[in-house]
C-alpha positions as CSV (number, residue, x, y, z in Angstrom):
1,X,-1.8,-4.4,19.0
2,X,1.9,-5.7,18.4
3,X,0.1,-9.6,19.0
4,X,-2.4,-8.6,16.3
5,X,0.2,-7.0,13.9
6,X,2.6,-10.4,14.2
7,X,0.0,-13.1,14.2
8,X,-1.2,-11.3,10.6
9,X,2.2,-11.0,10.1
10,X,3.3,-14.2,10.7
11,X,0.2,-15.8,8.8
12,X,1.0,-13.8,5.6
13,X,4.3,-15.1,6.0
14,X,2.6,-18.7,5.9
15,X,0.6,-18.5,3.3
16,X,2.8,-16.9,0.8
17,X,5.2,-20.0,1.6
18,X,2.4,-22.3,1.2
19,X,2.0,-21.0,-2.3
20,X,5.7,-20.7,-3.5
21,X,6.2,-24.4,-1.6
22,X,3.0,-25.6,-4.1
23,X,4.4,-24.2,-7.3
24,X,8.3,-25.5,-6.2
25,X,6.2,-29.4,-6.0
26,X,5.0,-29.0,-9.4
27,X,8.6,-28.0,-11.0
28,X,8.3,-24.3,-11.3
29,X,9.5,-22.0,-8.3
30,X,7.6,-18.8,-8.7
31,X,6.0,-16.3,-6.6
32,X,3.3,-14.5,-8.0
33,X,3.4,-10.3,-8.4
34,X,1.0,-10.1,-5.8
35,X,2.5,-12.1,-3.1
36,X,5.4,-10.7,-3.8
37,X,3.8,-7.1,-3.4
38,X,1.9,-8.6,-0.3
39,X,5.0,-10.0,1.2
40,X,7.6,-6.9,0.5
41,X,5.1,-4.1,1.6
42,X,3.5,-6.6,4.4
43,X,7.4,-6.5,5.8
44,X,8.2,-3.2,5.9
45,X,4.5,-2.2,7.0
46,X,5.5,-4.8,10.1
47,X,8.8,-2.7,10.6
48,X,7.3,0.6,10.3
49,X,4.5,-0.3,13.2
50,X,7.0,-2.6,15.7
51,X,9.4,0.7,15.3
52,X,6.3,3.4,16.1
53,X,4.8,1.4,18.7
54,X,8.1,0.9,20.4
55,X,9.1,4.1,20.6
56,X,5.6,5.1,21.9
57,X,5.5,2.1,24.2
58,X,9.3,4.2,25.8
59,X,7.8,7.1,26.0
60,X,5.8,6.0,28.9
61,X,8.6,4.3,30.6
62,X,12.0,6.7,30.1
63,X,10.1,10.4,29.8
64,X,8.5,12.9,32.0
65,X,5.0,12.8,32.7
66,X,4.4,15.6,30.1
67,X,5.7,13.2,27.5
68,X,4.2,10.0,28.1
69,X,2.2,9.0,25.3
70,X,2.9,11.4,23.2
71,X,3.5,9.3,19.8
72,X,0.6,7.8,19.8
73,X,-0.9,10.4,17.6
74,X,1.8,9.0,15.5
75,X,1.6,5.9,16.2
76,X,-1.9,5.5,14.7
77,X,-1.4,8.0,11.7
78,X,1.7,5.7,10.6
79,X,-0.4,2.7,10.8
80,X,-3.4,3.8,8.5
81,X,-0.9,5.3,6.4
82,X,1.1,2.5,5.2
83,X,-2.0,0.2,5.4
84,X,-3.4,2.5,3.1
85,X,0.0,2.2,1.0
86,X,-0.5,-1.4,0.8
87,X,-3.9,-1.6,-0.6
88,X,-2.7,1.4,-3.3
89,X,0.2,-0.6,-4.1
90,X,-2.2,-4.1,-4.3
91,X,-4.7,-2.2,-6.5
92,X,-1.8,-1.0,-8.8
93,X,-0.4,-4.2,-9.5
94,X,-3.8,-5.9,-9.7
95,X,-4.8,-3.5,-13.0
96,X,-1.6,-3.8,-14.1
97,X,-2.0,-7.5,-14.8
98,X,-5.7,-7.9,-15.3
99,X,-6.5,-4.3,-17.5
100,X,-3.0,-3.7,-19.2
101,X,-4.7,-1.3,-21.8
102,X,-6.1,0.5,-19.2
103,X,-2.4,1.3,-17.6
104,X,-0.9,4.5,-17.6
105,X,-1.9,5.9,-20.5
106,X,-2.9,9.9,-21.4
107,X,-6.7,9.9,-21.9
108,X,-6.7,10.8,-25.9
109,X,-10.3,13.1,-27.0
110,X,-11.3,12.9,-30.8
111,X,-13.6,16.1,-29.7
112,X,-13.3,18.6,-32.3
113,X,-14.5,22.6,-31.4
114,X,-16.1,24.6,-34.4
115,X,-15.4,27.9,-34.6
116,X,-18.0,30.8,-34.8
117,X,-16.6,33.9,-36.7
118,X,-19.3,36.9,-36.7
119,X,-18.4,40.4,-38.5
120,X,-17.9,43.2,-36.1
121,X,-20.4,46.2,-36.6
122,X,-23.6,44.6,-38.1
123,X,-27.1,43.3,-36.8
């Protein structure tokens, strides 16, 4: 898992580069709001999982029997968490840029009730 998590790692790194390095050669150094979504979230996503998975790879080695293994529950759980962070985070700034009227905006209603008034007391 920790090869998996650094090669993806490692290639996000790349490519991000890639792009800032192609934008640099044409006069302009910027780094799109995406990338740089990608690249700050990807980072701390790495962090999060090299910490868990470190800490669950110790339990195996420096505990008791009893304990061995017993953050991979957690382990897991922190992984599809912040994965699942990322792509919220991705999908925020993507309809930010693309739909900006959609944004955060209160949903308005021009739906108008009529009222009904009836006297009390007749048929």
């Amino acid at each position: 898992m920790f090869i998996f998590d650094s090669a993806v790692f490692i290639l996000t790194l790349v490519k991000g580069y890639r792009r800032m390095d192609f934008t640099r050669g044409i006069g302009v150094t910027i780094m799109m709001p995406l990338t740089r979504v990608m690249m700050r979230d990807g980072a701390l996503y790495f962090l999060a999982i090299i910490v868990a998975n470190a800490a669950n790879v110790a339990t195996f080695y420096l505990h008791s029997h009893r304990l061995r293994g017993s953050l991979s529950t957690f382990a897991s759980s922190i992984s599809v968490t912040l994965a699942s962070r990322i792509m919220l985070n991705l999908h925020k700034k993507y309809t930010s840029q693309t739909m900006p009227s959609i944004g955060m905006a209160p949903l308005e209603s021009k739906m108008q009730f009529q009222t009904v008034t009836t006297e009390c007391g007749h048929s």
